[in-house]
N, C-alpha and C positions, 0 to 999 in steps of 0.2 A: 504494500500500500504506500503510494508517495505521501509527504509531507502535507501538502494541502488536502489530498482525502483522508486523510490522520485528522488534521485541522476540522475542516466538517463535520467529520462524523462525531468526535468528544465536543464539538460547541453544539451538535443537534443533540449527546446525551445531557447537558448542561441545560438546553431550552425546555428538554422534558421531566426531565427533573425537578427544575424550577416549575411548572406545571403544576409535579403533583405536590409539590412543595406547598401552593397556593391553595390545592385542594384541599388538602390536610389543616391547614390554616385557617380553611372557611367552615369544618366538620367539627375540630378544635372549639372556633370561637362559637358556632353552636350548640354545641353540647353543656360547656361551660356556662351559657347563659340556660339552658335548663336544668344543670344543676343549680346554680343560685336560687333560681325559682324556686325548685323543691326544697333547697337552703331553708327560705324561706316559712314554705307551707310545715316544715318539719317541725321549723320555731314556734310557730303557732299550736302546731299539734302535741310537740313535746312539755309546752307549757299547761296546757291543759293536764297532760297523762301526770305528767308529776304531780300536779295539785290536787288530783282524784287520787292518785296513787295506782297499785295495781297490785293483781293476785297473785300471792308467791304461791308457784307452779308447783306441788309435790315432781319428785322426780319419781317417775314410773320404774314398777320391780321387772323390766324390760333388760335384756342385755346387749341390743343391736342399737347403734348410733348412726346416723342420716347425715351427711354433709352435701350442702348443696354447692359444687365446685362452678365458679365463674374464671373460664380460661378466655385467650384469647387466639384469635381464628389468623393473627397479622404474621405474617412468613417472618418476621424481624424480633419476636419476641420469646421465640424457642427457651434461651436460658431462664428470661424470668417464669414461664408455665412450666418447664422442668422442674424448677426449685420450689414453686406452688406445688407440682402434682408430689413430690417426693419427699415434702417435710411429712405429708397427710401418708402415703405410703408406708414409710417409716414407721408412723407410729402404729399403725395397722398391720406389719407385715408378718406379724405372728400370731395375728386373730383376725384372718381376713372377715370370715364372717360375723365378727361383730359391728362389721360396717358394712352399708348400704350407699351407695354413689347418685344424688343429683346430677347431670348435668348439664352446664349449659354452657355452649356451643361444641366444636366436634373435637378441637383438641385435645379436651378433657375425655370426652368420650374414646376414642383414638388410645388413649393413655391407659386409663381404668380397663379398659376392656382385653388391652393386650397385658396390664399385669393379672389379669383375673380378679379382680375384684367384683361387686357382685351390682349390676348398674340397676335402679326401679326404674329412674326415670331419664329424659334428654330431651332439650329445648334448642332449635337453633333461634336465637331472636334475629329480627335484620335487622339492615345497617343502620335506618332511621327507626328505633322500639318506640313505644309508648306504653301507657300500664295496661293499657290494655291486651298487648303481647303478653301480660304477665298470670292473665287468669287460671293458666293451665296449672303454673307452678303455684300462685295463691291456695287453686283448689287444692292443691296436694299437701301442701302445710296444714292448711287447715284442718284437714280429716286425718291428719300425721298425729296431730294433735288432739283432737276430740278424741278418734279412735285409742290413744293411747299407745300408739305402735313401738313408739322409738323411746328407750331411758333421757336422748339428747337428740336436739336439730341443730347444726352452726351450717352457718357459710363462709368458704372461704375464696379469698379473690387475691390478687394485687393492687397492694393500696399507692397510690402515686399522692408522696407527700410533696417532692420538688424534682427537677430533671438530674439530679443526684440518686436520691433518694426514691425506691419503690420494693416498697416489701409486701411481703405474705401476711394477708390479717384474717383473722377467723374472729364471727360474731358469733354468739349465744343467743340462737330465735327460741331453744325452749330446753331448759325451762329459763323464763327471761324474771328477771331478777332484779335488783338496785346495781350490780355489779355490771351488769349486762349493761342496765342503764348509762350509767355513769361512764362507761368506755366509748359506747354509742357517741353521748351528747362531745366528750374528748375528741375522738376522730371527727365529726361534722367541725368542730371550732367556731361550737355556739355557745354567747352569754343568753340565757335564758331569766323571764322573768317571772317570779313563783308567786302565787297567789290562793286563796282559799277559797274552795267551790262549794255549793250546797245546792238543790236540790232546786233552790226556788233564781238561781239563775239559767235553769236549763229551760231552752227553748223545744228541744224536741224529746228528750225523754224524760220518763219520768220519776225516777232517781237513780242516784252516783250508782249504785251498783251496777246496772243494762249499762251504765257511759261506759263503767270501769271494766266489763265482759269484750264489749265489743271493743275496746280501745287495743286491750290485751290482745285480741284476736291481730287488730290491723298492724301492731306494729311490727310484726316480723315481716310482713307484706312489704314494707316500708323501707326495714335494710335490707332485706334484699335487692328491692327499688336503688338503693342509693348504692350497695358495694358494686353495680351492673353498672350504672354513670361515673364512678370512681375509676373503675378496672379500664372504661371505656376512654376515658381524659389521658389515664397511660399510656393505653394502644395509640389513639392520634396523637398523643406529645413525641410518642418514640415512632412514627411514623415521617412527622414533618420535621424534625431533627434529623434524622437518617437522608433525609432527599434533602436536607440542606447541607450537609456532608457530602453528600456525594454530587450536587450542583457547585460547590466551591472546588473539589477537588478537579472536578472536570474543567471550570474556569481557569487553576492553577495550571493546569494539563497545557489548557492552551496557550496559556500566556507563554510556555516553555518551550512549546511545537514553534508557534509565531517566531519568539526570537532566536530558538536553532536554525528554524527556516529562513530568517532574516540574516541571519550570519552566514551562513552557507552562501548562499544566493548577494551577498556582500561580496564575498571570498570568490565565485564563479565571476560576477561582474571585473573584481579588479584584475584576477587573471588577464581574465579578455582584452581587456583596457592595456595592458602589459602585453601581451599577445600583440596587439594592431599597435603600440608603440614603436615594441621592438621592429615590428615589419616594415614598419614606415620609416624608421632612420638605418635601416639595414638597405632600403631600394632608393634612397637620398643619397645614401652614400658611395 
């Protein structure tokens, strides 16, 4: 390949890159404005839960535990979903069946299924979810739970604290607890404001205990909601970092092709120029 179709070809890998660089960029700042939002709605909601309180869950004479695994589908993220699937392996891998595998999307599935672990269930969500993508796995906690099946529920995902930092977190959906609570409200990195409810503030039920049932029901709904937009801010953060990496490298590329080719093509010119000198004072002469 000559030097100029060298040139081309790494400035056309550079245009496209920067592409999906922007794409990333535009999925990124979207997401992120729906987590705020639900930032938001959680503030409201966990202000409430707190102030009613909630029912410490017996834990069930069960011996099978439920994790519902949030991996991720991005060709670029192998180590951090390895180091997700094999902390949760580890601790399992001498009582596989005491666990039960969620999961959601295929890499998890992909994983559990070739170490033998034992799968209920698998969700692929797409690229643009809503909760309402989320009914299938709601209904299964819920009856996880009523029925009594599982001694425990967690979920576990990658949490992206900064483009440093991204580790392995596992929440407590049951039995959920002040402990649970309190890590929850930690990881969001919400000041909440706590107030005393009673019975004759309630607009649609009609006492604390129906809030306090069904609140307890929504809130595993809810991290699970939130460690899926969490996991999700990782995938496009290490998405459009990596295409920004590899669109500066390709710019570097060129700027190197350019000035070898510029030096070269220097060095042929002054030949030449040397070349028709010398001919011309050798037929003068």
């Amino acid at each position: 390949m000559t030097d100029a179709k060298k040139i081309k070809s790494v400035s056309n890998l550079g245009q496209i890159t920067e592409n999906l660089e922007q794409v990333s960029a535009f999925k990124l700042q979207k997401i992120r404005k729906q987590t705020e939002n639900y930032k938001q709605f959680m503030k409201d909601f966990l202000e409430i839960f707190s102030s009613v309180g909630f029912d410490w869950e017996p834990v069930n004479d069960k011996w099978k535990d439920l994790v519902f695994v949030i991996s991720s589908d991005n060709g670029f993220s192998g180590n951090s979903n390895q180091r997700l699937f094999k902390n949760i392996a580890e601790k399992y891998k001498n009582n596989k069946e005491a666990l039960n595998i969620y999961c959601l999307w295929k890499k998890s599935l992909d994983y559990f299924l070739k170490e033998w672990f034992n799968v209920v269930g698998y969700t692929n969500l797409p690229e643009e979810f809503t909760e309402q993508d989320f009914i299938e796995i709601y209904n299964y906690v819920e009856s996880s739970i009523s029925d009594k099946i599982y001694s425990s529920i967690k979920v576990c995902f990658n949490y992206f604290k900064n483009t440093l930092i991204r580790t392995p977190v596992t929440f407590n959906l049951f039995p959920f607890n002040k402990r649970s609570l309190d890590a929850f409200i930690w990881n969001m990195n919400i000041d909440l404001n706590f107030f005393s409810l009673d019975s004759n503030n309630l607009m649609v039920w009609s006492n604390l205990q129906e809030l306090k049932q069904e609140m307890n029901k929504q809130i595993s709904w809810y991290i699970i909601y939130w460690a899926v937009l969490q996991n999700k801010i990782w995938e496009l953060t290490l998405d459009m970092l990596l295409m920004k990496n590899i669109k500066n490298n390709a710019n570097e590329t060129v700027r190197w092709l350019v000035a070898s080719f510029n030096k070269i093509r220097e060095s042929l010119l002054t030949q030449e120029v040397s070349r028709i000198m010398t001919s011309k004072m050798f037929v003068e002469s």
